[in-house]
C-alpha positions in Angstrom: 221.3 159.8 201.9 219.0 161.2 198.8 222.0 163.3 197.1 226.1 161.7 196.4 228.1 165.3 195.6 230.9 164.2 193.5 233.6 166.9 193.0 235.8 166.8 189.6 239.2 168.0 188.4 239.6 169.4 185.0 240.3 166.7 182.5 238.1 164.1 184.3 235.3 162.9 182.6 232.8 161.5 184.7 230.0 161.1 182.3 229.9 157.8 181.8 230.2 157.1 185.5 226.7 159.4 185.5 224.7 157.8 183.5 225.6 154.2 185.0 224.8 155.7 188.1 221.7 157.5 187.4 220.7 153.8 185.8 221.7 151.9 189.1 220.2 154.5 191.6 217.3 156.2 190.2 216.6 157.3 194.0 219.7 159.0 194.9 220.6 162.1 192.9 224.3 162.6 191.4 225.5 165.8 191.8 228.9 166.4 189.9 231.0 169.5 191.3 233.5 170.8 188.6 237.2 171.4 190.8 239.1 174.4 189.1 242.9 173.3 191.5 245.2 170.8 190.0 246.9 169.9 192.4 244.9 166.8 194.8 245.9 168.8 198.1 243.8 171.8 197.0 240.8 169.5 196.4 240.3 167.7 199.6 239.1 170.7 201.8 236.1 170.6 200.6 236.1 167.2 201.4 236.7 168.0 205.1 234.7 171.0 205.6 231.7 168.3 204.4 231.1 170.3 201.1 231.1 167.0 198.7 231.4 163.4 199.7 233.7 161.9 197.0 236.4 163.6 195.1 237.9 162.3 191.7 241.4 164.1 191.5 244.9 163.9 191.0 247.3 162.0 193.2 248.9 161.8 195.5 247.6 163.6 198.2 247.6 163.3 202.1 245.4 160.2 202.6 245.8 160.8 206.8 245.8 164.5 207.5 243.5 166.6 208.3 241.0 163.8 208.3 241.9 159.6 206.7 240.7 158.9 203.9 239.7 156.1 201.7 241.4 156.3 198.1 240.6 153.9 195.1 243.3 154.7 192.0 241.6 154.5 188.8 243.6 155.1 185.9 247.0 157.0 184.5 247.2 159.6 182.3 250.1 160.0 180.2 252.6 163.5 180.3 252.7 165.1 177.2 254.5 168.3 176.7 252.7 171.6 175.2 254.4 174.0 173.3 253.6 176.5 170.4 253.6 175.3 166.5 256.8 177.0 165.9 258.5 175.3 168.3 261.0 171.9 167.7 258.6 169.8 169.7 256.2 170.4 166.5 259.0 168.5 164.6 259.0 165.5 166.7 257.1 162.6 165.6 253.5 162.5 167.6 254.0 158.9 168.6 257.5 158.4 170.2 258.3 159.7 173.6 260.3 162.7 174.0 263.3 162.1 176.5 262.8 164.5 179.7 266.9 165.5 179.2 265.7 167.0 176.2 263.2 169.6 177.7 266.1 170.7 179.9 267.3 173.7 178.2 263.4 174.7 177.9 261.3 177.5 179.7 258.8 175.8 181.6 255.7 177.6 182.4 254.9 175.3 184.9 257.2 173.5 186.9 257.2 169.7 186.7 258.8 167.4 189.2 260.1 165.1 186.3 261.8 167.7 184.4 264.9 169.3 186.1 265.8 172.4 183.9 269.3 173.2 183.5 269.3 176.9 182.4 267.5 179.8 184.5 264.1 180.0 184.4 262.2 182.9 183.8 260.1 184.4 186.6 256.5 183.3 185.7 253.8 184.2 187.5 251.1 181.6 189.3 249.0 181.1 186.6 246.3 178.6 185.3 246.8 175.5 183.3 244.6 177.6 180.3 247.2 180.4 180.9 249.9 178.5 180.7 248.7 177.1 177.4 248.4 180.3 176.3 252.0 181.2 176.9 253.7 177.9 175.5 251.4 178.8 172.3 253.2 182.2 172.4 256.4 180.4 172.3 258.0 181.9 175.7 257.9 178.3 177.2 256.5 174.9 177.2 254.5 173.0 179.6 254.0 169.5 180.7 250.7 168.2 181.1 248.4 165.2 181.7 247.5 164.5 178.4 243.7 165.0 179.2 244.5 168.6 180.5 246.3 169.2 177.1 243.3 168.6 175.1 240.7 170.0 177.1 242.6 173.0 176.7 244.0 172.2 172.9 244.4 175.6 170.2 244.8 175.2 167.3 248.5 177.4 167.8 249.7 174.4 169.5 251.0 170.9 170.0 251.7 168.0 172.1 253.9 165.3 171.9 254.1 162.5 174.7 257.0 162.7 177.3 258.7 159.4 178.8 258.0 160.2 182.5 255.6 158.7 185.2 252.2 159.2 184.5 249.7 160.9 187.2 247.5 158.7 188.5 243.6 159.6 189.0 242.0 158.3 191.8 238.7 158.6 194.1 238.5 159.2 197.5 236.0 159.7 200.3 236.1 160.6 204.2 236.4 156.9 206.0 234.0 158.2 208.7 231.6 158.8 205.9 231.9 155.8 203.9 228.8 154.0 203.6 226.4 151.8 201.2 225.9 154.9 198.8 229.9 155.4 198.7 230.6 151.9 198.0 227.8 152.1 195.5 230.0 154.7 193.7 233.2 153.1 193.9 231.7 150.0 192.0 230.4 152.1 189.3 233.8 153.7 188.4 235.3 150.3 189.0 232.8 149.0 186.2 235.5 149.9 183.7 238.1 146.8 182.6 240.8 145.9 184.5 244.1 147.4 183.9 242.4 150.3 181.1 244.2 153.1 180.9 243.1 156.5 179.8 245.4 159.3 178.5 
């Protein structure tokens, strides 16, 4: 194997992970694939149609179907919810959790599974995570994020303010019929980081 294609989902940074690589395997060339889905089940086709070898993405996703694979979870990103300036969440102080029964009577741009609105929602359209920025900033809505999705796509027309649900876990995973010396050489490079870190 003379190339590892690594595919990515916005807000990972796999830099670091690059350079310890490129350190350890001067042979073998890296090849990182930005992925544009967010959710995991989007990302692992091009797993199975043998387009990359190892995808970093969002969990969960099917581990057994179409084909098994091998997942290693790596870290948890904190929700944060989006919204424009104007809005009351702008009020709230950046460094206590907002309840999730208080983003009930909100818009939601994008539907998440830990927030259960209680008044009709409007008919938004499939849209992407940038869009849907663009559209809390307006004040129509809010939207809750991984925090590292919220600042890649940060305006200035906007905050964010931490949310007291589960976090979304990021973890790697790789055909088991593929896995080999060059994969395991991976998997110990991202598991280079400490135990137990955590990365919003």
């Amino acid at each position: 194997m003379d190339e590892l294609r690594v595919g990515f989902v916005p807000g990972v940074t796999p830099d670091k992970w690059v350079r310890a690589w490129r350190e350890k395997n001067p042979r073998i060339a890296l090849r990182v694939v930005p992925l544009d889905e967010l959710e995991g089940d989007a990302q692992r086709a091009a797993l199975d149609a043998g387009e990359l070898d190892m995808v970093l993405l969002r969990l969960p996703v099917d581990l057994d179907r179409p084909t098994a694979l091998h997942c290693v979870r790596l870290y948890e990103e904190r929700p944060v919810a989006v919204a424009g300036r104007e809005h009351w969440l702008a009020a709230a102080d950046a460094d206590e959790l907002v309840d999730p029964s208080d983003l009930r009577e909100e818009q939601h741009v994008l539907p998440h599974p830990g927030v259960d609105p209680s008044v009709e929602q409007l008919a938004f359209p499939t849209m992407t995570v940038a869009d849907a920025v663009e559209v809390a900033a307006s004040g129509t809505g809010i939207v809750v994020l991984p925090m590292s999705l919220a600042r890649l796509h940060h305006r200035r027309d906007v905050v964010h303010r931490p949310v007291d649900l589960p976090g979304t876990t990021i973890g790697l995973v790789w055909r088991r019929e593929d896995d080999g010396p060059v994969h395991q050489d991976f998997v110990g490079v991202v598991r280079g980081r400490r135990v137990g870190s955590s990365r919003g």
